[in-house]
N, CA and C atoms of all chains as a GROMACS GRO file, in nm:
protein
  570
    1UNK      N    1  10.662   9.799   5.653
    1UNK     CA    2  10.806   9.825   5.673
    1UNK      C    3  10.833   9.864   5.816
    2UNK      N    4  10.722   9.968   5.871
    2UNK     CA    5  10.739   9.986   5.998
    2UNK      C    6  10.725   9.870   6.086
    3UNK      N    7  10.658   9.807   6.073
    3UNK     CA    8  10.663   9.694   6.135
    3UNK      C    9  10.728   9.542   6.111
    4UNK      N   10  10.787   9.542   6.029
    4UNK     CA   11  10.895   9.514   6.020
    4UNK      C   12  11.052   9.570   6.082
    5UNK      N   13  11.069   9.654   6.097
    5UNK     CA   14  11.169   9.708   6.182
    5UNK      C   15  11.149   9.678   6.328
    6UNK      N   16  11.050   9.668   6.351
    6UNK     CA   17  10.973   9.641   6.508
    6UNK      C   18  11.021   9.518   6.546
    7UNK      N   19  11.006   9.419   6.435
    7UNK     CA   20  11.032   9.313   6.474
    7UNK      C   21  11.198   9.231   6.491
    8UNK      N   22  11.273   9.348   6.447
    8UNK     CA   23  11.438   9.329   6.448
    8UNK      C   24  11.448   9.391   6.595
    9UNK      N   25  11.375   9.494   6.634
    9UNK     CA   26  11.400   9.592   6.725
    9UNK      C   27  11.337   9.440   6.905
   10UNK      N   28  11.277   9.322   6.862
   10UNK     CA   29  11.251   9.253   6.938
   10UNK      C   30  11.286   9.248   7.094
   11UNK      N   31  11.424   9.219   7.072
   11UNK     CA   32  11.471   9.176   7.271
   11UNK      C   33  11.381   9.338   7.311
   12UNK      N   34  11.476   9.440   7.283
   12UNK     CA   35  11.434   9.572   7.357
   12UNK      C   36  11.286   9.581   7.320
   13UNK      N   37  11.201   9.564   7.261
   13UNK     CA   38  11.078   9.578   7.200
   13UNK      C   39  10.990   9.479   7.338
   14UNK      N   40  11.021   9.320   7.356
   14UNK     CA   41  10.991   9.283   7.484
   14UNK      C   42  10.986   9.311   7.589
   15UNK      N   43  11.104   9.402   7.596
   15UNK     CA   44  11.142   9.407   7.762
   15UNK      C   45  11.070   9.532   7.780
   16UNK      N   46  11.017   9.631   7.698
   16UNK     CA   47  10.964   9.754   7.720
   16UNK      C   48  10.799   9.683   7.722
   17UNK      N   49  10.761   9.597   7.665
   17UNK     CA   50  10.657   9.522   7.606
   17UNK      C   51  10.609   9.435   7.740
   18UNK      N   52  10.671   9.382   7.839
   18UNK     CA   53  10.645   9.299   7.952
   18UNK      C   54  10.663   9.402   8.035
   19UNK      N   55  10.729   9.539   8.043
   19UNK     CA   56  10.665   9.634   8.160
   19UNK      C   57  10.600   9.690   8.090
   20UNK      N   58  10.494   9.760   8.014
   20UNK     CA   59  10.366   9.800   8.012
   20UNK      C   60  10.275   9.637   8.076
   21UNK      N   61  10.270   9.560   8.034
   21UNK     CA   62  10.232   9.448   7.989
   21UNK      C   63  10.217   9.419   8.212
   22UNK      N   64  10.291   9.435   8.282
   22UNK     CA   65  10.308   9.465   8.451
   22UNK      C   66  10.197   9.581   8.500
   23UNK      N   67  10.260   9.694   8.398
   23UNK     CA   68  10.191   9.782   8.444
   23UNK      C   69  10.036   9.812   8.434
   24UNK      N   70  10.004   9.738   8.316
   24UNK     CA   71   9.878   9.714   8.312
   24UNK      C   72   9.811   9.659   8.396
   25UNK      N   73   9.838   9.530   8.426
   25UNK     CA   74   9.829   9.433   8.509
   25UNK      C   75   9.766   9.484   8.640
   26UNK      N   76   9.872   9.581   8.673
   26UNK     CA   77   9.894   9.650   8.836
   26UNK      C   78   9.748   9.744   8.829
   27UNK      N   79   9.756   9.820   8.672
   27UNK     CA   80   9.675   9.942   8.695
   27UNK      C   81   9.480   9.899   8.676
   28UNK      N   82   9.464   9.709   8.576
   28UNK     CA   83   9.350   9.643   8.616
   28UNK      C   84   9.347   9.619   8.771
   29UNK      N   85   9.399   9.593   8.824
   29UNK     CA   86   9.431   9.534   8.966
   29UNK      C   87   9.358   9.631   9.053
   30UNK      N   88   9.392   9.775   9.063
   30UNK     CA   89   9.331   9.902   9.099
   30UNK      C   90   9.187   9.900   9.099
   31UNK      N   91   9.160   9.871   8.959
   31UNK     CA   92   9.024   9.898   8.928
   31UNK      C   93   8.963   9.800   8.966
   32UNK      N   94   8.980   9.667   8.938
   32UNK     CA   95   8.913   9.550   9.057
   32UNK      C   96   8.905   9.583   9.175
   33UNK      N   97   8.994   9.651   9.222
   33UNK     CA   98   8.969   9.622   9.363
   33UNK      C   99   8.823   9.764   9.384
   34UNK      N  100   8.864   9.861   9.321
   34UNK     CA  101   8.723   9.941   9.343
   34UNK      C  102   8.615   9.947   9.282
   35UNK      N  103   8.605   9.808   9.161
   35UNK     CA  104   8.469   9.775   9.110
   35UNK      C  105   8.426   9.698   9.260
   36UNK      N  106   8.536   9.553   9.292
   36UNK     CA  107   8.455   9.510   9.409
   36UNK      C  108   8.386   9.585   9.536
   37UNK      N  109   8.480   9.714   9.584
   37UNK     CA  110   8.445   9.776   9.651
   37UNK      C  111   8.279   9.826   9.661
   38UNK      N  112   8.248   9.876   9.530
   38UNK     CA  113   8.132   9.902   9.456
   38UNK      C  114   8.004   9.799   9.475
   39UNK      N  115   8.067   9.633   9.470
   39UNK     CA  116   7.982   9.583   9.447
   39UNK      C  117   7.918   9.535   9.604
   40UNK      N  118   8.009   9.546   9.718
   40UNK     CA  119   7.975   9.561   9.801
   40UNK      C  120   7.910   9.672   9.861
   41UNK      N  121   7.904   9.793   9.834
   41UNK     CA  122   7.821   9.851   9.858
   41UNK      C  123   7.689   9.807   9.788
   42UNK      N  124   7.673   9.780   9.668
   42UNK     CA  125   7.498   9.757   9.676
   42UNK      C  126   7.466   9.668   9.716
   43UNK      N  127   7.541   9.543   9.762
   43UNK     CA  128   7.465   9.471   9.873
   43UNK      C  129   7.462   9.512  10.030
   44UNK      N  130   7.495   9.624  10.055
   44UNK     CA  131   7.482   9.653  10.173
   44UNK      C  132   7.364   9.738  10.164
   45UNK      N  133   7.387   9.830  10.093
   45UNK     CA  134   7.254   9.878  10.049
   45UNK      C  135   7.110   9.840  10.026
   46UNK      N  136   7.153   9.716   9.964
   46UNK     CA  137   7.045   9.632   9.939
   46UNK      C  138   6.959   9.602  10.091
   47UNK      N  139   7.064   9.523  10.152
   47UNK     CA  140   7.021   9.469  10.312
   47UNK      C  141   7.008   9.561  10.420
   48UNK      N  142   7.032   9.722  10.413
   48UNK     CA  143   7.001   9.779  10.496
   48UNK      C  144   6.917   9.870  10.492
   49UNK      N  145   6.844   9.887  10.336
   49UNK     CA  146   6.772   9.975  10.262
   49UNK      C  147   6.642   9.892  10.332
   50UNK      N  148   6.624   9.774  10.336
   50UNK     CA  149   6.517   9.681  10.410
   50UNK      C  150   6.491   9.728  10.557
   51UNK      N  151   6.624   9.727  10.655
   51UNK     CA  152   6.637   9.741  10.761
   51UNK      C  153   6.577   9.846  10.812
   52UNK      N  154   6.615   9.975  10.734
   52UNK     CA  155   6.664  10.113  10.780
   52UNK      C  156   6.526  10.226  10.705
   53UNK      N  157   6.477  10.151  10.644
   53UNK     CA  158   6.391  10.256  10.538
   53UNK      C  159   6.278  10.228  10.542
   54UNK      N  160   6.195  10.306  10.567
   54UNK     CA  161   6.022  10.254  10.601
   54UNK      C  162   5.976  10.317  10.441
   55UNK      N  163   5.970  10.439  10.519
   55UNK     CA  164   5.856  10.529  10.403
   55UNK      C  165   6.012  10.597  10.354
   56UNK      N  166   5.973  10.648  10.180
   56UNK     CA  167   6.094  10.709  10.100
   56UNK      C  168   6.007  10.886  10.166
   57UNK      N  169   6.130  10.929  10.225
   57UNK     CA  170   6.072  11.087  10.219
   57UNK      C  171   6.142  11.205  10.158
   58UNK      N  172   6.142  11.271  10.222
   58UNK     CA  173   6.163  11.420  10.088
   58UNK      C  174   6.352  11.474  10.118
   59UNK      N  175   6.389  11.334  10.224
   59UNK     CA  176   6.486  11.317  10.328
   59UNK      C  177   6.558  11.232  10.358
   60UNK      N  178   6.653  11.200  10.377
   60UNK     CA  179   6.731  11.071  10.509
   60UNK      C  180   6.714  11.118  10.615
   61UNK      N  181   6.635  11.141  10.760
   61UNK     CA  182   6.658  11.187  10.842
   61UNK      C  183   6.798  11.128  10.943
   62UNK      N  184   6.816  11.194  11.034
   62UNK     CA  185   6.936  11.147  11.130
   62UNK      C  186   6.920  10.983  11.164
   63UNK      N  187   6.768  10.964  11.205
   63UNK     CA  188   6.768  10.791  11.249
   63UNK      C  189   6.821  10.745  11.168
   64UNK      N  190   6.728  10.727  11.005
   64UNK     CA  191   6.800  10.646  10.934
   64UNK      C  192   6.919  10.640  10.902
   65UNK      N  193   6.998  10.740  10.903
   65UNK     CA  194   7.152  10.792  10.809
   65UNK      C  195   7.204  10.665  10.924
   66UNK      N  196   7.169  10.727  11.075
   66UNK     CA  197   7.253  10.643  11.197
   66UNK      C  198   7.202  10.467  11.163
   67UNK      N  199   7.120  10.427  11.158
   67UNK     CA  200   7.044  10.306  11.087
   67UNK      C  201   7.155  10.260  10.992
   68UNK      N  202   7.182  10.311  10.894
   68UNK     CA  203   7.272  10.264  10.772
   68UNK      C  204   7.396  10.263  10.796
   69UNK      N  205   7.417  10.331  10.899
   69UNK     CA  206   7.566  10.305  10.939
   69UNK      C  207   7.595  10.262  11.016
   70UNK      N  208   7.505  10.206  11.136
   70UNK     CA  209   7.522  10.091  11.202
   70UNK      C  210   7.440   9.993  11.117
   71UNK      N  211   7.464   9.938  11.059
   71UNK     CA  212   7.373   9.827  10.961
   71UNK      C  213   7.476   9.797  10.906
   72UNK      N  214   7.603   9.856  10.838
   72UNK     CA  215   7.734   9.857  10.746
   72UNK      C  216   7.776   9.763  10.876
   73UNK      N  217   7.804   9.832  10.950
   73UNK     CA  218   7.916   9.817  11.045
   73UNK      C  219   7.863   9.668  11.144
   74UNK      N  220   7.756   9.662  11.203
   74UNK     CA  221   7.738   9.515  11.250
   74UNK      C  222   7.752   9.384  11.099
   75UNK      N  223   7.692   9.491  11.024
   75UNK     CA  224   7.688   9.337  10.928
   75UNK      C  225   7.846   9.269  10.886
   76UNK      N  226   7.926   9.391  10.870
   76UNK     CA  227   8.054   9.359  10.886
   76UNK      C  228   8.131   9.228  10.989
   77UNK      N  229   8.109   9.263  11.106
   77UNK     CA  230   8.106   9.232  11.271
   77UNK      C  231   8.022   9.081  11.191
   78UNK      N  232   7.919   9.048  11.149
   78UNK     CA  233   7.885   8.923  11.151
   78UNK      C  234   7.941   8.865  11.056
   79UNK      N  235   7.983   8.902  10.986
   79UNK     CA  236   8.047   8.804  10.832
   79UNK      C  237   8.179   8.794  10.910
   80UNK      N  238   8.227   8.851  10.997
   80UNK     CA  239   8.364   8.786  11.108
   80UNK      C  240   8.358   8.665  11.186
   81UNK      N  241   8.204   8.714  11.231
   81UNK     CA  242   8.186   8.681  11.367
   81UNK      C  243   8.142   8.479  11.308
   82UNK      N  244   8.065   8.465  11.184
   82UNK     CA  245   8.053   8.378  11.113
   82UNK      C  246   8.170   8.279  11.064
   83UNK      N  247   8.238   8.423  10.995
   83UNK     CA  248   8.371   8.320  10.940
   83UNK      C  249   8.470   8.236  11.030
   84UNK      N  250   8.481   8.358  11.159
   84UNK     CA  251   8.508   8.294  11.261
   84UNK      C  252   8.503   8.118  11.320
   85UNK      N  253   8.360   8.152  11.360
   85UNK     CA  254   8.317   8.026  11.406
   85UNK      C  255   8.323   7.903  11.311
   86UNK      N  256   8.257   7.948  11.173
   86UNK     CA  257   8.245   7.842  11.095
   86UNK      C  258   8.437   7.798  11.111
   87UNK      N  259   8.566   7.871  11.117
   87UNK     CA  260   8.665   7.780  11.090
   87UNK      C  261   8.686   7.686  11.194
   88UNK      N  262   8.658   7.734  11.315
   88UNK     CA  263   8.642   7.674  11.416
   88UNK      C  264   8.607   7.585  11.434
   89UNK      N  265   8.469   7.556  11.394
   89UNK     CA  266   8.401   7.448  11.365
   89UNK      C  267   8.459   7.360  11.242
   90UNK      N  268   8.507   7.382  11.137
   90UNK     CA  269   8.577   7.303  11.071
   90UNK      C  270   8.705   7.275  11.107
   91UNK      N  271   8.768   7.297  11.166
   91UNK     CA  272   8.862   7.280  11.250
   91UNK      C  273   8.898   7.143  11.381
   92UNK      N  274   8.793   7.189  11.434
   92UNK     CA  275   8.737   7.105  11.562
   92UNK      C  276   8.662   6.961  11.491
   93UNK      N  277   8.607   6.972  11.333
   93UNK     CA  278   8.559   6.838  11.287
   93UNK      C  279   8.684   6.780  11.250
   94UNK      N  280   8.828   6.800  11.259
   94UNK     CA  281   8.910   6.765  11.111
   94UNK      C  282   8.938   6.678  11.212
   95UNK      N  283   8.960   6.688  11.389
   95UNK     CA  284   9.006   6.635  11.486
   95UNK      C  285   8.905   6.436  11.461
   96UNK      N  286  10.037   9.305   5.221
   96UNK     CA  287  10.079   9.439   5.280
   96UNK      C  288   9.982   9.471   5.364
   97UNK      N  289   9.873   9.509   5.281
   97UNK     CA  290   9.716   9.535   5.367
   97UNK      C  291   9.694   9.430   5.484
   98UNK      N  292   9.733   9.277   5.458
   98UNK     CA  293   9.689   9.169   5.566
   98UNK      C  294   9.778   9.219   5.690
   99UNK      N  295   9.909   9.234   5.665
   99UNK     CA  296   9.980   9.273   5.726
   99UNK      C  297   9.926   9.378   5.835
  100UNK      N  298   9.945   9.459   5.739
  100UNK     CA  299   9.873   9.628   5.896
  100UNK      C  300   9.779   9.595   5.937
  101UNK      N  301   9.649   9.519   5.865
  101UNK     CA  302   9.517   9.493   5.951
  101UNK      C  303   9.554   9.392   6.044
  102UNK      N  304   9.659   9.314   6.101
  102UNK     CA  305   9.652   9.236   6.174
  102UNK      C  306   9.654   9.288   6.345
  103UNK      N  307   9.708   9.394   6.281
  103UNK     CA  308   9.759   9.515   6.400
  103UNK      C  309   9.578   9.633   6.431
  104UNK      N  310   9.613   9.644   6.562
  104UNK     CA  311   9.431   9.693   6.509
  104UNK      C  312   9.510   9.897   6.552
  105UNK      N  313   9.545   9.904   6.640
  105UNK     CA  314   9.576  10.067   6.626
  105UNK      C  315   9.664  10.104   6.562
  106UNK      N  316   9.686  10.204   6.583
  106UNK     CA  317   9.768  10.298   6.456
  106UNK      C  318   9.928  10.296   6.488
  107UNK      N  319   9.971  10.259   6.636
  107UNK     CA  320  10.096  10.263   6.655
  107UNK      C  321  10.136  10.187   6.666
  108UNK      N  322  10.294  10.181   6.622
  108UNK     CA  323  10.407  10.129   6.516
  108UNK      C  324  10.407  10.016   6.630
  109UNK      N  325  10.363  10.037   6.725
  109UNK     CA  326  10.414   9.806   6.796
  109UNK      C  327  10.282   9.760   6.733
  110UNK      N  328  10.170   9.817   6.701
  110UNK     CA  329  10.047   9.762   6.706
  110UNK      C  330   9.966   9.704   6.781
  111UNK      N  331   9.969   9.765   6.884
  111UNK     CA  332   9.906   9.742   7.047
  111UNK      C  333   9.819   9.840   7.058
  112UNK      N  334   9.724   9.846   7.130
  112UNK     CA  335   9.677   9.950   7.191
  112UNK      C  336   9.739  10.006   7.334
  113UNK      N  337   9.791  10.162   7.320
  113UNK     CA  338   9.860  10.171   7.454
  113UNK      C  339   9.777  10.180   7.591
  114UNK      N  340   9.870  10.172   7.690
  114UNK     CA  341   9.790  10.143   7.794
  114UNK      C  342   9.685  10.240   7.877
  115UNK      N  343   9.683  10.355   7.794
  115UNK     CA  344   9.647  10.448   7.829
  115UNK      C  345   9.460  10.466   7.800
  116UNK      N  346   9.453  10.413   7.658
  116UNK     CA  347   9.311  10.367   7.609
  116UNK      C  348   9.256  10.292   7.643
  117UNK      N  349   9.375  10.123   7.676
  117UNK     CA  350   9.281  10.022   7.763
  117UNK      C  351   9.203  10.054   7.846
  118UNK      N  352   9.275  10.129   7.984
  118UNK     CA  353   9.249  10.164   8.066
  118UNK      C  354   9.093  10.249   8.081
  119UNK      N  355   9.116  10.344   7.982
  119UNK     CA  356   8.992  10.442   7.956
  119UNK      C  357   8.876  10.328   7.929
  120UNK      N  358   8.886  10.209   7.866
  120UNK     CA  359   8.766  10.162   7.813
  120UNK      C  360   8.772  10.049   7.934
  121UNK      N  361   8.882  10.014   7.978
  121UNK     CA  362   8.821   9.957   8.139
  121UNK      C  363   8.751   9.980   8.250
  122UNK      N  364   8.737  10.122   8.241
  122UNK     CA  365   8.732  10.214   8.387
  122UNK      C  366   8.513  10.271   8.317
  123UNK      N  367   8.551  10.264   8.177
  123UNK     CA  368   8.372  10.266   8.132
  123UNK      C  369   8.327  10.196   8.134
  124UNK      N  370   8.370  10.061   8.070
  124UNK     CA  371   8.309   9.957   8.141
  124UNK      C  372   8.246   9.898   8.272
  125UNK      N  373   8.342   9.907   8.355
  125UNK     CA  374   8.275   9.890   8.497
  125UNK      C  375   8.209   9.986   8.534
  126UNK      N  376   8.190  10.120   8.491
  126UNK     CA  377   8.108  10.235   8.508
  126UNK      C  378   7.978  10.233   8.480
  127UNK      N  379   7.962  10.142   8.365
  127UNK     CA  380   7.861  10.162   8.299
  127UNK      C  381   7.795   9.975   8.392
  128UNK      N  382   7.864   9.885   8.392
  128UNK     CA  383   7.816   9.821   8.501
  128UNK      C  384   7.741   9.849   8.652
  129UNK      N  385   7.849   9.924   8.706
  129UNK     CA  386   7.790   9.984   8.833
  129UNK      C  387   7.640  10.072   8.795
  130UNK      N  388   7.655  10.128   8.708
  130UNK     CA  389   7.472  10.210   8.696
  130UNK      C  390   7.445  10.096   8.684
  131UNK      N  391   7.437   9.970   8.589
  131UNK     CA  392   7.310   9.878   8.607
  131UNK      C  393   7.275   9.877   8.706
  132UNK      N  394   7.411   9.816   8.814
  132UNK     CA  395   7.359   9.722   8.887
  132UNK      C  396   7.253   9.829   9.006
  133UNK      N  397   7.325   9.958   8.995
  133UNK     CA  398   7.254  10.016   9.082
  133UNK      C  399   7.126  10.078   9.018
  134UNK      N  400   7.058  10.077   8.922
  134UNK     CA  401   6.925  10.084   8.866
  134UNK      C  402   6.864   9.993   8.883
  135UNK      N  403   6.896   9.864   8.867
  135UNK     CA  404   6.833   9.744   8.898
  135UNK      C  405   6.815   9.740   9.002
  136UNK      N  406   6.854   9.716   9.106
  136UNK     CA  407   6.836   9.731   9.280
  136UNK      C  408   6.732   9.850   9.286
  137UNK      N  409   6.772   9.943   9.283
  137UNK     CA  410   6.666  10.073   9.294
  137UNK      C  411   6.569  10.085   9.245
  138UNK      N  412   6.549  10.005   9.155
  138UNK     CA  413   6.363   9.982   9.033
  138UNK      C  414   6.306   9.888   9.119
  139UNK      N  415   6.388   9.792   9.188
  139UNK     CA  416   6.356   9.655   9.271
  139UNK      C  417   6.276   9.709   9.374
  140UNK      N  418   6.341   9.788   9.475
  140UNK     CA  419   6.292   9.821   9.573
  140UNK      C  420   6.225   9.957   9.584
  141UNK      N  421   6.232  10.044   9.484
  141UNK     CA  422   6.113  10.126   9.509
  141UNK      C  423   5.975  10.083   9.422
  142UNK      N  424   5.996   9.969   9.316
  142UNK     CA  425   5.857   9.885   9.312
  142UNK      C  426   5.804   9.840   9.429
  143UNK      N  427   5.864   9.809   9.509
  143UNK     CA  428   5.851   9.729   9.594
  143UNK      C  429   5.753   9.838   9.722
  144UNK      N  430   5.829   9.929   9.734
  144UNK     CA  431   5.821  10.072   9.847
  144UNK      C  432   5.660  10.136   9.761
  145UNK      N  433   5.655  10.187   9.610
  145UNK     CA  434   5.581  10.292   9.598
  145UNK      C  435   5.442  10.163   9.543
  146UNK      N  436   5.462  10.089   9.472
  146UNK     CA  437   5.311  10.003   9.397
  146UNK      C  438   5.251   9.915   9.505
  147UNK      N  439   5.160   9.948   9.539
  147UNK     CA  440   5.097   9.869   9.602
  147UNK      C  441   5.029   9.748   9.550
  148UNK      N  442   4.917   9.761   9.530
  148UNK     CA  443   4.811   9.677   9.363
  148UNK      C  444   4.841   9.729   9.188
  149UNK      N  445   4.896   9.624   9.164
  149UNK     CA  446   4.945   9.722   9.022
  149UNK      C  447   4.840   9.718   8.953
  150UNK      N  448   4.787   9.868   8.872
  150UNK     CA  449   4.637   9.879   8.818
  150UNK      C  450   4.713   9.908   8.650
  151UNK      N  451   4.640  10.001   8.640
  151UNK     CA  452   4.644  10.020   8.480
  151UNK      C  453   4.744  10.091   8.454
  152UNK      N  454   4.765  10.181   8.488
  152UNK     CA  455   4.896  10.299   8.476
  152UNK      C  456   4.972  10.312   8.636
  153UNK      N  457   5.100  10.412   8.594
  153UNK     CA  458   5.101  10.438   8.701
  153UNK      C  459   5.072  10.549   8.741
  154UNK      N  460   5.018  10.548   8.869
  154UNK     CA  461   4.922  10.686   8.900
  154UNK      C  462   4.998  10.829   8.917
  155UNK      N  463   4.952  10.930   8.966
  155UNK     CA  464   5.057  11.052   9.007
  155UNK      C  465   5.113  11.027   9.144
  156UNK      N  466   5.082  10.988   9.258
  156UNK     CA  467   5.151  10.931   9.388
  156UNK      C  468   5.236  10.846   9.347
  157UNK      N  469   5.203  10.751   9.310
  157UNK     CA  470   5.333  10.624   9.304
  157UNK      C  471   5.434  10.708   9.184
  158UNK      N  472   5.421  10.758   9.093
  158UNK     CA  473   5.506  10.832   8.988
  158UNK      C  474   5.617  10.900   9.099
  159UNK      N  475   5.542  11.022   9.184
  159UNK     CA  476   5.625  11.079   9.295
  159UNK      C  477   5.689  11.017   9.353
  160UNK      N  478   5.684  10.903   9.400
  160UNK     CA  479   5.701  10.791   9.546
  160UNK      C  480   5.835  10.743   9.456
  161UNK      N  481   5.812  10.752   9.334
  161UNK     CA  482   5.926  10.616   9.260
  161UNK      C  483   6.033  10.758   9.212
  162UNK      N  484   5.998  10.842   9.246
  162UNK     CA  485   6.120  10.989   9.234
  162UNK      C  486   6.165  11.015   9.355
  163UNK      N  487   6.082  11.026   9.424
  163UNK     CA  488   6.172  11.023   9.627
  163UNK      C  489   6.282  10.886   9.650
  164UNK      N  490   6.198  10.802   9.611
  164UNK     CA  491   6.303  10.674   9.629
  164UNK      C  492   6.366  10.676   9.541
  165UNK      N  493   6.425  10.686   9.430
  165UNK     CA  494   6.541  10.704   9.398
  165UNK      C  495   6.626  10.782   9.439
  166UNK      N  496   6.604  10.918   9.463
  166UNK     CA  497   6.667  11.009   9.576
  166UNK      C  498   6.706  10.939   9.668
  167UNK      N  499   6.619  10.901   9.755
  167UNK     CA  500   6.665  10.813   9.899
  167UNK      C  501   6.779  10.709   9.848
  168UNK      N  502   6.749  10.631   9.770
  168UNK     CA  503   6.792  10.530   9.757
  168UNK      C  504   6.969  10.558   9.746
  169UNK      N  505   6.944  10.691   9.672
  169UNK     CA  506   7.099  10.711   9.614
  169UNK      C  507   7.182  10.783   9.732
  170UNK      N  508   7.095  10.870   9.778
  170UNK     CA  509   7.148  10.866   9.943
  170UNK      C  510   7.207  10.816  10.017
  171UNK      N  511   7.122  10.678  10.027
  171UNK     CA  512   7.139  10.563  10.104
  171UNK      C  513   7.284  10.497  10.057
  172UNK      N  514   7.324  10.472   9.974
  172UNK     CA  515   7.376  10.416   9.869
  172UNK      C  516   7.584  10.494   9.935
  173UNK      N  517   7.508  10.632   9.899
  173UNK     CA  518   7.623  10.706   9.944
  173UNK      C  519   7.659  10.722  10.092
  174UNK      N  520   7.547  10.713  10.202
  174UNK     CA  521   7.572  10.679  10.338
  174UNK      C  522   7.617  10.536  10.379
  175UNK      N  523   7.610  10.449  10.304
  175UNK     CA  524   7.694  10.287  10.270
  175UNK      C  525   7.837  10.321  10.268
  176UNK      N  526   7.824  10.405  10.161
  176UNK     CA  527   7.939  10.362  10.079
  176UNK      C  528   8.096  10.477  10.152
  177UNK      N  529   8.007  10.559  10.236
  177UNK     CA  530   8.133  10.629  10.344
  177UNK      C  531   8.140  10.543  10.472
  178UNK      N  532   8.014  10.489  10.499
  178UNK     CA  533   8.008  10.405  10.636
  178UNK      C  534   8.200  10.310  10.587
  179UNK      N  535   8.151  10.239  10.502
  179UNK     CA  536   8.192  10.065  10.431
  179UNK      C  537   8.320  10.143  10.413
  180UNK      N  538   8.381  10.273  10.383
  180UNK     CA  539   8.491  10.322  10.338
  180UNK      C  540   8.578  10.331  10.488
  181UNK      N  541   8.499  10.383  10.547
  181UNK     CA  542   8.564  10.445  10.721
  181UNK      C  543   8.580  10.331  10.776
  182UNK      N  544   8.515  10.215  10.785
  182UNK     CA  545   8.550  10.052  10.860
  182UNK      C  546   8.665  10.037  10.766
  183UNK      N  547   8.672  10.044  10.638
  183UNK     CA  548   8.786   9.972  10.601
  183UNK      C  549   8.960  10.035  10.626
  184UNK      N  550   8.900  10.148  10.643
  184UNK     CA  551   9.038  10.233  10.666
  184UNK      C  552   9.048  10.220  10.809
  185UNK      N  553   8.970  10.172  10.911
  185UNK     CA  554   8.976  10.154  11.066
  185UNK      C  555   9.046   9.976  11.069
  186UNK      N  556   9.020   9.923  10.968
  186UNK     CA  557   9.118   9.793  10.972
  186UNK      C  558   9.229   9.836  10.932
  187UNK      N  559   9.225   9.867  10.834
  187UNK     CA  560   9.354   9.904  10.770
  187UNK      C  561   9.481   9.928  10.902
  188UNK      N  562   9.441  10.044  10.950
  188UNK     CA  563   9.485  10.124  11.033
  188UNK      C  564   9.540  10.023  11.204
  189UNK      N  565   9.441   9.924  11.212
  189UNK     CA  566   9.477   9.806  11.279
  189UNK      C  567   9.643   9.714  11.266
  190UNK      N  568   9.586   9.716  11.158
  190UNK     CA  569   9.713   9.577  11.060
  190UNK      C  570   9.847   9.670  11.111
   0.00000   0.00000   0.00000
């Protein structure tokens, strides 16, 4: 019965129904963007844990911490410096 | 009657789940993703860091070695993940 009434209650029942239905939307949207965030960190991690990390010690000392954060930050600088060129270069073939 | 209400799976009268629960079981989900992925990476590479010749067990050094590196690792992980935060807010701040 209750739901039946729901369904007379329709137009207004939609229109309240397509903004949650937004708001959801918006509030997955959030969380994608800081799962991806996430997932970029363990590949940075991944590639600078190689770079930056010899022996595991009882520590991060200062080198490494400085190591991992210049390791973030150039690798950044090359996935530019890449995308860059590569449009360039596709660019310059289209000619 | 019964087909009726079971078609609906929660208890409230639109028969939706509100957006409030989605959310909760969205936000565990990718939670419970992110530990994989970051256990997996971290079993990867401190196999990699503490076993040298894999023998019969694992010994009391490599046992230790594979407890420092996870430490480190998660360290590391978190010195990423402020590096990767501070570049992005230094673009941001560009635009």
């Amino acid at each position: 019965m209750a739901d039946f009434s729901s369904r007379f209650d329709m137009p207004s029942a939609s229109s309240s129904d397509s903004a949650e239905a937004a708001e959801l939307q918006r509030l997955i949207a959030v969380e994608q963007q800081k799962a991806q965030f996430q997932a970029q960190v363990h590949n940075f991690t991944d590639v600078c844990w190689d770079k930056c990390v010899d022996k595991p010690s009882s520590k991060l000392d200062s080198r490494t911490e400085t190591c991992l954060v210049s390791c973030v930050e150039r690798f950044i600088d090359t996935t530019l410096a890449v995308t860059n060129r590569f449009t360039q270069m596709v660019q310059k073939g289209a000619h | 009657m019964d087909s009726f209400g079971s078609d609906f799976s929660s208890g409230s009268s639109s028969g939706k789940m509100d957006t409030g629960t989605i959310m909760e079981q969205v936000k565990v989900q990718i939670a419970v993703a992110n530990a994989q992925e970051l256990l997996q990476r971290m079993t990867d590479k401190c196999f990699k860091k503490c076993i040298g010749k894999p023998g019969s067990t694992l010994d009391n050094s490599e046992q230790k070695c594979i407890a420092m590196c996870m430490d480190r690792y998660m360290d590391a992980w978190n010195t990423v993940s402020r590096a990767y935060n501070s570049r992005l807010q230094r673009e941001r701040a560009r635009i």
